[in-house]
NUSETOR-394888 format. One record per residue: residue in three letters; x, y, z of N, C-alpha, C in turn. Coordinates in pm, whole numbers, padded with zeros to 5 digits. Each point is the difference from the previous one (the first is absolute). Layout:
ATOM  code    n_xx    n_yy    n_zz   ca_xx   ca_yy   ca_zz    c_xx    c_yy    c_zz
ATOM   ALA       X       Y       Z       X       Y       Z       X       Y       Z
...
***
This chain:
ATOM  code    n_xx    n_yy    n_zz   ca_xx   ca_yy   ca_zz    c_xx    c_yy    c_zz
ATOM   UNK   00897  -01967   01252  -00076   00097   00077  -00125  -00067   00057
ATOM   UNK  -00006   00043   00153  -00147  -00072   00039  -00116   00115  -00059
ATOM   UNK  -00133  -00110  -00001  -00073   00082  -00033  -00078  -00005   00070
ATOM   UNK  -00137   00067  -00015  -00041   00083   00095  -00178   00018  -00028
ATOM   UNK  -00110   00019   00093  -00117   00017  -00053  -00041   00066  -00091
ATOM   UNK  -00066  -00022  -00105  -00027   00090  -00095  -00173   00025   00003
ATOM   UNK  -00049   00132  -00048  -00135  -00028   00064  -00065   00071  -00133
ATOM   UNK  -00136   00011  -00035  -00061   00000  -00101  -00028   00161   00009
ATOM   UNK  -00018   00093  -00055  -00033   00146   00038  -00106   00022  -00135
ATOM   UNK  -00071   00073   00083  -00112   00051  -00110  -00039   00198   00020
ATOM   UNK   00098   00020   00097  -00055   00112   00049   00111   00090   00008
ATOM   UNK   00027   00131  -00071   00129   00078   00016   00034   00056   00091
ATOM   UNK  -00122   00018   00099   00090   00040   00138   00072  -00070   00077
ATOM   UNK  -00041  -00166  -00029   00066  -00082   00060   00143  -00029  -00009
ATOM   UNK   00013   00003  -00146   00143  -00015  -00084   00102   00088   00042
ATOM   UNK  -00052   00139   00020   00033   00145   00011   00080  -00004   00141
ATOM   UNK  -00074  -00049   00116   00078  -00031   00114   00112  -00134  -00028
ATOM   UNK  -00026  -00078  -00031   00151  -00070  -00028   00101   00028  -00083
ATOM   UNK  -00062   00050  -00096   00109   00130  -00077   00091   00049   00123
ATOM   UNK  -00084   00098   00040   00063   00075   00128   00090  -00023   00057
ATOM   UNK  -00080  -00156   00076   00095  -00075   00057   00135  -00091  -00001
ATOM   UNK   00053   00083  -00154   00097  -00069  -00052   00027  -00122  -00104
ATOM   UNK  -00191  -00049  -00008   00011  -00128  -00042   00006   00030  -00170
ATOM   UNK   00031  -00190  -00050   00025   00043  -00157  -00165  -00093  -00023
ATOM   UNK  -00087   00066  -00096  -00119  -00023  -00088   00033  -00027  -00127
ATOM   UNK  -00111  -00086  -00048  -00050  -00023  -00135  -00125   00060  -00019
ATOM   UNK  -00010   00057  -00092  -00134   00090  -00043   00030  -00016  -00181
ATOM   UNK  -00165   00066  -00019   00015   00031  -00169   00032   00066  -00077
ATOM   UNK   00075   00013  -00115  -00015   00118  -00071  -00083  -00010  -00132
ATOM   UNK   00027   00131  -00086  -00076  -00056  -00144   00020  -00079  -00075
ATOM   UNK   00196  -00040   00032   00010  -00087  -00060   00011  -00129   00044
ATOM   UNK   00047  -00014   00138   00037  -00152   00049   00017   00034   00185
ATOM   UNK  -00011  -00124   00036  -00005   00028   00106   00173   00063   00039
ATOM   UNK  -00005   00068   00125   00109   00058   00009   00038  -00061   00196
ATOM   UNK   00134   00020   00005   00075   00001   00152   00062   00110   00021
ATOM   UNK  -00063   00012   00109   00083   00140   00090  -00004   00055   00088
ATOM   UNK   00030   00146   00058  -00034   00021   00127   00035   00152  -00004
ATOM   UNK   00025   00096   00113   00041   00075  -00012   00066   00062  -00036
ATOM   UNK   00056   00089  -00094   00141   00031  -00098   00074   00064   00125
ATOM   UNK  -00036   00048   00088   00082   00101   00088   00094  -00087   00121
ATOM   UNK  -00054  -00149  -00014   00020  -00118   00146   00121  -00048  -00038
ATOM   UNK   00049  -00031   00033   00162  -00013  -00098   00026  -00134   00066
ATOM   UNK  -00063  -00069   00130  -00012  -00180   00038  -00084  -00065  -00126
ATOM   UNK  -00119   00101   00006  -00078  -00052  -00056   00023  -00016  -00194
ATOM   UNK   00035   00087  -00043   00092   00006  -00111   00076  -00163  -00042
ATOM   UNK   00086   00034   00096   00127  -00139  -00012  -00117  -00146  -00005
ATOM   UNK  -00109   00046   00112  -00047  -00155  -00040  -00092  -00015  -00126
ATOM   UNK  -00029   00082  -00081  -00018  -00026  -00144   00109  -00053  -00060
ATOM   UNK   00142   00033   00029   00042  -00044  -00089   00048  -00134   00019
ATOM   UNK  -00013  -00025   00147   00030  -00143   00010  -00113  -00110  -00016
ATOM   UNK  -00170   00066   00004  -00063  -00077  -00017   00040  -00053  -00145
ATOM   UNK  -00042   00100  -00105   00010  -00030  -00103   00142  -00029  -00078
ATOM   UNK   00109  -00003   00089   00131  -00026  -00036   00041   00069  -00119
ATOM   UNK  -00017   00118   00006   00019   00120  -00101   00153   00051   00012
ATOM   UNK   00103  -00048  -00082   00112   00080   00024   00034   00161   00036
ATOM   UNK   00057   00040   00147  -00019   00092   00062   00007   00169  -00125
ATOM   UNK   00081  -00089  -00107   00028   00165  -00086  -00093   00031  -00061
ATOM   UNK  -00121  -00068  -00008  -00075   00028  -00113  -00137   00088   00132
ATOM   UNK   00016   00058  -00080  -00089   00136   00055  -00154  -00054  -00009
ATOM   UNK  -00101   00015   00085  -00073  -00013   00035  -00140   00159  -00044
ATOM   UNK  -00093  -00038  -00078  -00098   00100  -00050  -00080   00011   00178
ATOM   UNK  -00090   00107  -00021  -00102   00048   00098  -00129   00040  -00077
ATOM   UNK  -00036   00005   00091  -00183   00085  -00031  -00024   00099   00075
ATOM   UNK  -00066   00099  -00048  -00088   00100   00113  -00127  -00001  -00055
ATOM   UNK  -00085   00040   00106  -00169   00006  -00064  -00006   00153  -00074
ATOM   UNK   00037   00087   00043  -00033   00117  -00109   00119   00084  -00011
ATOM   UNK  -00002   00096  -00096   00121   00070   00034   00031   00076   00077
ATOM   UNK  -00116   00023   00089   00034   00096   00107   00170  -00132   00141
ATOM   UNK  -00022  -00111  -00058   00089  -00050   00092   00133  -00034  -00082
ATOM   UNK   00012   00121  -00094   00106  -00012  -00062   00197   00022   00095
ATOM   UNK  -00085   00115   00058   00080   00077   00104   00048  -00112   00145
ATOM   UNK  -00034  -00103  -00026   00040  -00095   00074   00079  -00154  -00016
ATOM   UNK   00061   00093  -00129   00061  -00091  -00081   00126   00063  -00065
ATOM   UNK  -00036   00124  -00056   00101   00082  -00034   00004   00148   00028
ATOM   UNK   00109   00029   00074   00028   00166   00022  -00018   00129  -00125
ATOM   UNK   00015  -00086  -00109   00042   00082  -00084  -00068   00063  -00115
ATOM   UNK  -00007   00114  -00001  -00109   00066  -00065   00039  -00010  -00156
ATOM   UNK  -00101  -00036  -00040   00021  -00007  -00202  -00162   00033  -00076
ATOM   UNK   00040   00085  -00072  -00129   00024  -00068  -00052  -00125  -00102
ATOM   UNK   00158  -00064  -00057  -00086  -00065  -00134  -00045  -00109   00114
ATOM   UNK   00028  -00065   00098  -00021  -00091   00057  -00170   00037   00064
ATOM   UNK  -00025   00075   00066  -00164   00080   00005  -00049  -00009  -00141
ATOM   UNK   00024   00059  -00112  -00061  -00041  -00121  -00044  -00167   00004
ATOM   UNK   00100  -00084  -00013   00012  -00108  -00038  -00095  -00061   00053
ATOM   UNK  -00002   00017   00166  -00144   00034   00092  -00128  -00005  -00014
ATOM   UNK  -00033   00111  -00054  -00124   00034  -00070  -00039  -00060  -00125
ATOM   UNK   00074  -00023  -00095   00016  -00078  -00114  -00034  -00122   00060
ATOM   UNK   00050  -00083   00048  -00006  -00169  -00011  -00041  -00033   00155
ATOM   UNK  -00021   00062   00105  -00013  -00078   00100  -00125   00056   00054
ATOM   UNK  -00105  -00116   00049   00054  -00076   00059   00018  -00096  -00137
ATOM   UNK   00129  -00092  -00038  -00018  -00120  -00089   00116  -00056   00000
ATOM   UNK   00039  -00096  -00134   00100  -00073  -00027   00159   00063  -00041
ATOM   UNK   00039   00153   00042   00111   00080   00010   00075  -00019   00146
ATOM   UNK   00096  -00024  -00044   00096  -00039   00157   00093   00124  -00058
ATOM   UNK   00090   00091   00101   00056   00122  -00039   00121  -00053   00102
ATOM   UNK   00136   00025  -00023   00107  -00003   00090   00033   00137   00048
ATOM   UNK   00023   00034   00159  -00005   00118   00023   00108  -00027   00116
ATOM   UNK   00021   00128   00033   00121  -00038   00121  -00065  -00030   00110
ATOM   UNK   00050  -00103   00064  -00010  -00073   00126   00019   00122   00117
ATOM   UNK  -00135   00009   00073   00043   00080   00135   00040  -00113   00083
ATOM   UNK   00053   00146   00123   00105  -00084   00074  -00112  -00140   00063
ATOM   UNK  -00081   00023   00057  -00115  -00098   00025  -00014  -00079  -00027
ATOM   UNK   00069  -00048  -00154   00035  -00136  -00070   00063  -00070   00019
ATOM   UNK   00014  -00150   00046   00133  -00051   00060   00091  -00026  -00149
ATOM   UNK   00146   00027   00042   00019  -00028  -00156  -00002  -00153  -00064
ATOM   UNK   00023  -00087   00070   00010  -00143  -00011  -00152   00001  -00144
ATOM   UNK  -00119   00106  -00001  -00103  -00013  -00034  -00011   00078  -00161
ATOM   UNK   00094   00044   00012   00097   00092  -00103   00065  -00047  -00109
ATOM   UNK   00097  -00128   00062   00076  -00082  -00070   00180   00074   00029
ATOM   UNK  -00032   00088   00121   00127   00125   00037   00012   00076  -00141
ATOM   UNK  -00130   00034  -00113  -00002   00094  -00091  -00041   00122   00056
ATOM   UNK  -00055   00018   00122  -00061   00162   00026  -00155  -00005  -00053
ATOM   UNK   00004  -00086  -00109  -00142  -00012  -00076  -00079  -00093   00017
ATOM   UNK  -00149   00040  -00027  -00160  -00097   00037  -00052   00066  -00101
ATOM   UNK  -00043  -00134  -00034  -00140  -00026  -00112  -00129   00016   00091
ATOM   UNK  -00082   00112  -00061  -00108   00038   00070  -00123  -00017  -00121
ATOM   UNK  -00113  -00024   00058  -00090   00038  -00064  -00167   00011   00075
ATOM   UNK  -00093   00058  -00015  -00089  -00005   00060  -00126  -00086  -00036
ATOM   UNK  -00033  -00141   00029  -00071  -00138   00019  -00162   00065  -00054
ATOM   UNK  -00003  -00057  -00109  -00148   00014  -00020  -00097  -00117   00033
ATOM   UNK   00041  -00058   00062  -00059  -00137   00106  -00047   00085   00139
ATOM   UNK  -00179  -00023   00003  -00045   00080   00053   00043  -00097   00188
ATOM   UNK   00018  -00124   00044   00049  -00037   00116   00186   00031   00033
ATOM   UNK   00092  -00011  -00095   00095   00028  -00011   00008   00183   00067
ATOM   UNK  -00062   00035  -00099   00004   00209  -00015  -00038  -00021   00163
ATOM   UNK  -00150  -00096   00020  -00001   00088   00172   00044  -00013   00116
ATOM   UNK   00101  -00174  -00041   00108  -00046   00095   00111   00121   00012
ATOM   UNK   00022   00081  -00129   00125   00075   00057  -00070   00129   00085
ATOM   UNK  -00104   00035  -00073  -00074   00139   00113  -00067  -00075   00141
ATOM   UNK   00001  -00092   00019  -00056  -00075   00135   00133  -00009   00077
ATOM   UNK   00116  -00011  -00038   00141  -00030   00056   00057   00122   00016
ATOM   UNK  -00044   00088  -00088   00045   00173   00019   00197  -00039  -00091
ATOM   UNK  -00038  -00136  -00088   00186   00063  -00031   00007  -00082  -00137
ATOM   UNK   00093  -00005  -00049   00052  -00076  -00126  -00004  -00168   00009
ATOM   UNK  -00044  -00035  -00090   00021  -00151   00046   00105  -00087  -00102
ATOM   UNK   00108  -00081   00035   00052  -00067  -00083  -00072  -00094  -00110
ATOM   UNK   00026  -00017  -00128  -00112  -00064  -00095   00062  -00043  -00100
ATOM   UNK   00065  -00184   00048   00007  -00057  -00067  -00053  -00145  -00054
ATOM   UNK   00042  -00038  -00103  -00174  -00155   00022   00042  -00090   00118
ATOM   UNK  -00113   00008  -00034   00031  -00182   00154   00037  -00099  -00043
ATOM   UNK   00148  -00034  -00068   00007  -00156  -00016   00158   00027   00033
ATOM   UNK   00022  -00164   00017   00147   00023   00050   00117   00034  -00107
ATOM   UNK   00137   00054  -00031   00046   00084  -00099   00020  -00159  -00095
ATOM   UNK  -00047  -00009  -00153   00026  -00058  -00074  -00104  -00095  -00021
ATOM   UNK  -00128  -00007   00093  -00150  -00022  -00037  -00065   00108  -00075
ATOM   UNK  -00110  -00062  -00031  -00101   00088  -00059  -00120   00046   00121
ATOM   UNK   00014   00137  -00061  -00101   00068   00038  -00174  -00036  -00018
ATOM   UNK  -00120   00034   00119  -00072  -00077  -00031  -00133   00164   00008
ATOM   UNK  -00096  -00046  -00041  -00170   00081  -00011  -00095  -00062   00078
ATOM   UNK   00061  -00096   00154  -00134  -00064  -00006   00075  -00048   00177
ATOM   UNK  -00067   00022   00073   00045  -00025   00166   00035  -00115   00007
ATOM   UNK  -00099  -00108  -00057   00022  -00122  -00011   00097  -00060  -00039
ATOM   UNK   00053   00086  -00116   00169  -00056  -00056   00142   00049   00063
ATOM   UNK  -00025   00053   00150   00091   00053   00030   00063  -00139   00053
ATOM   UNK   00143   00017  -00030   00152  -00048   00069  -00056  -00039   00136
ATOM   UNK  -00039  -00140   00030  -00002  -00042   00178   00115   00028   00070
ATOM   UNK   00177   00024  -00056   00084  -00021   00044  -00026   00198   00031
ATOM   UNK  -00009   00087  -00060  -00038   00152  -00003  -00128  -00016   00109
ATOM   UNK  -00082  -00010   00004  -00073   00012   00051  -00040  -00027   00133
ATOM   UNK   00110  -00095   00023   00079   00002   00159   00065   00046   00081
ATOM   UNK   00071   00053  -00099   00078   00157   00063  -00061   00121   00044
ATOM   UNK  -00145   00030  -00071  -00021   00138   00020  -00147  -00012   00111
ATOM   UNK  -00021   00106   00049  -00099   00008   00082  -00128  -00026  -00008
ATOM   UNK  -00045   00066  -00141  -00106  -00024  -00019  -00059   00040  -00195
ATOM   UNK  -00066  -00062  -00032  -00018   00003  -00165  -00155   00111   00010
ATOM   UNK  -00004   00064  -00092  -00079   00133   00030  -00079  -00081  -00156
ATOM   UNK  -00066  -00028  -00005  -00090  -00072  -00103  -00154   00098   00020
ATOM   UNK   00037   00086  -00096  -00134   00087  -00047  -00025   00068  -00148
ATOM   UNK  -00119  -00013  -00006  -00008   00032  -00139   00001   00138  -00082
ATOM   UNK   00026   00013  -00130   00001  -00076  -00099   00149  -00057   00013
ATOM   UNK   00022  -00139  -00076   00073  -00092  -00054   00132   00082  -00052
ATOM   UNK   00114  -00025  -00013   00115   00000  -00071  -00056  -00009  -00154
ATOM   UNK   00080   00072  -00100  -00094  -00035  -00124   00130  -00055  -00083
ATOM   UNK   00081   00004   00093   00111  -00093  -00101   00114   00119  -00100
ATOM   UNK   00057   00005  -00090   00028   00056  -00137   00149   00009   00036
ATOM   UNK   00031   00153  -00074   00136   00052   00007   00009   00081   00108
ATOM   UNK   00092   00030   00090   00073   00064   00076  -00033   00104  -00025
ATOM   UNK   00002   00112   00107   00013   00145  -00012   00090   00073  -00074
ATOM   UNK   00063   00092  -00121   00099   00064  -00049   00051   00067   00102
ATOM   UNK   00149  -00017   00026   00108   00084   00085   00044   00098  -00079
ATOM   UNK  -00041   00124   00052   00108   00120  -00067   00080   00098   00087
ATOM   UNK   00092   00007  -00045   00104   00121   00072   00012   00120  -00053
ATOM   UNK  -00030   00084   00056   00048   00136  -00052   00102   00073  -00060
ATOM   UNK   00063   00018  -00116   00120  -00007  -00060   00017   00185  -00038
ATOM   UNK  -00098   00060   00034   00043   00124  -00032  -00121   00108   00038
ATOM   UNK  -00014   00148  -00003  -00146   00064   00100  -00117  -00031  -00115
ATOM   UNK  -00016  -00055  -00090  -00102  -00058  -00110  -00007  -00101  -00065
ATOM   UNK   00100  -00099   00078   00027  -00103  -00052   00020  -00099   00038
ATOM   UNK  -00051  -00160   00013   00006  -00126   00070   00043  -00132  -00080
ATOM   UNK   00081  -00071   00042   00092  -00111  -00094  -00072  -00135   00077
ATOM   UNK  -00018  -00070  -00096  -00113  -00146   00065   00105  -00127   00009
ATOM   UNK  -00036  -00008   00129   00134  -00088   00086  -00052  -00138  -00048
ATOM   UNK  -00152  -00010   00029  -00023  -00150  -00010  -00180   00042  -00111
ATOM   UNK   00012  -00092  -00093  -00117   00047  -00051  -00111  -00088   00080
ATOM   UNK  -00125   00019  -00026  -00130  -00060   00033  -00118   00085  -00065
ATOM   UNK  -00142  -00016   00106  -00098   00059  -00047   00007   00129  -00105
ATOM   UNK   00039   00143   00075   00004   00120  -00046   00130  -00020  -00096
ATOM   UNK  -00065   00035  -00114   00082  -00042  -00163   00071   00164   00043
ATOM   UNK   00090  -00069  -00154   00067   00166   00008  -00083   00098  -00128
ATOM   UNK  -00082  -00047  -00029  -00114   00074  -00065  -00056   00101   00075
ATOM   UNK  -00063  -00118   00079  -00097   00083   00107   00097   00140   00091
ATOM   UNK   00096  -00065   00031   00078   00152   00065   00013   00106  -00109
ATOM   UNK   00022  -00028  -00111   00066   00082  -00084  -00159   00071  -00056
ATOM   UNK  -00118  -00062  -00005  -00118   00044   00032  -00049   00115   00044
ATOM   UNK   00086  -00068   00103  -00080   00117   00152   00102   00118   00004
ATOM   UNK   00102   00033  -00053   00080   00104  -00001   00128  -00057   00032
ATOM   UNK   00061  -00105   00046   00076  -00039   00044   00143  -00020  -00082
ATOM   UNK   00090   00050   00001   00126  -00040  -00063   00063  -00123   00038
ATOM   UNK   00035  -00075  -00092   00084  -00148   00026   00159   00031  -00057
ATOM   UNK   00050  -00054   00078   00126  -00001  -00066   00078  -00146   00013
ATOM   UNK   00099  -00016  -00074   00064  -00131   00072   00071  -00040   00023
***
């Protein structure tokens, strides 16, 4: 793949229009830097997965900045999923919900389903309300590198591909992954992938686990 200018961004409105414009970004999250672009762009989609040479089945997570941009991600109305909401986000809870049509499925994994969660990374959260949409959010390294906390350690071979690296602070802080949960019943959620949010803490907060 040729590559292409990449330019330094410090400013989310800036990012926000190449978003727009189809392009794929590097920006931060809480935990690591992330690649992506619009969840709804379905060119732009595919070239995540070819930047990062991500085998096409494996489904691809997103971000929204609050939950009000939930509805732009999924059609589908669920109460425990609004709980889950209020409980943990904005934070380290990723929720699988049905894919609206708006989703390309390639972004899906052709499951119907997206890992959502709402970015408590205060440049991330205002890249997706500056873009008005969901943003794809996965790390920036190529598939079978390591993930990095630091602009400086990004992939030169990644970092050629994408438009522009959104380097603003605070820092990546590194750790465990967000917990994936699915909804397994109207009071009840089964943990796909563990991370941060223990199953303490759900079971805490009112939450039923099952498995």
């Amino acid at each position: 793949m040729m590559t292409q200018q990449t330019i330094p961004v410090t400013d989310v409105n800036e990012a926000a229009v190449l978003l727009q414009e189809g392009k794929v970004v590097v920006y931060p999250t809480e935990t690591f830097f992330a690649v992506g672009c619009l969840a709804t762009d379905v060119r732009a989609v595919d070239a995540v997965y070819r930047i990062k040479r991500r085998p096409s089945g494996m489904p691809l997570p997103v971000i929204i900045g609050s939950a009000g941009q939930l509805g732009l991600v999924t059609a589908v109305s669920s109460p425990l999923v609004t709980r889950l909401a209020e409980l943990f986000w904005p934070g380290p809870l990723s929720v699988l919900v049905t894919a609206s049509d708006r989703i390309p499925a390639i972004l899906t994994g052709e499951t119907g389903r997206v890992a959502v969660r709402v970015t408590p990374h205060p440049a991330a959260a205002a890249l997706c309300t500056a873009c008005g949409g969901a943003l794809v959010s996965t790390s920036a390294n190529i598939s079978g590198r390591q993930a990095v906390t630091a602009a400086s350690g990004l992939d030169p071979e990644l970092v050629g591909q994408v438009a522009a690296v959104v380097d603003m602070p605070p820092a990546p802080a590194g750790g465990k992954p967000s917990t994936l949960v699915e909804v397994a019943g109207p009071a009840h959620v089964r943990i796909v992938r563990p991370g941060v949010v223990t199953e303490d803490a759900l079971q805490t907060a009112g939450i039923s686990v099952v498995v």
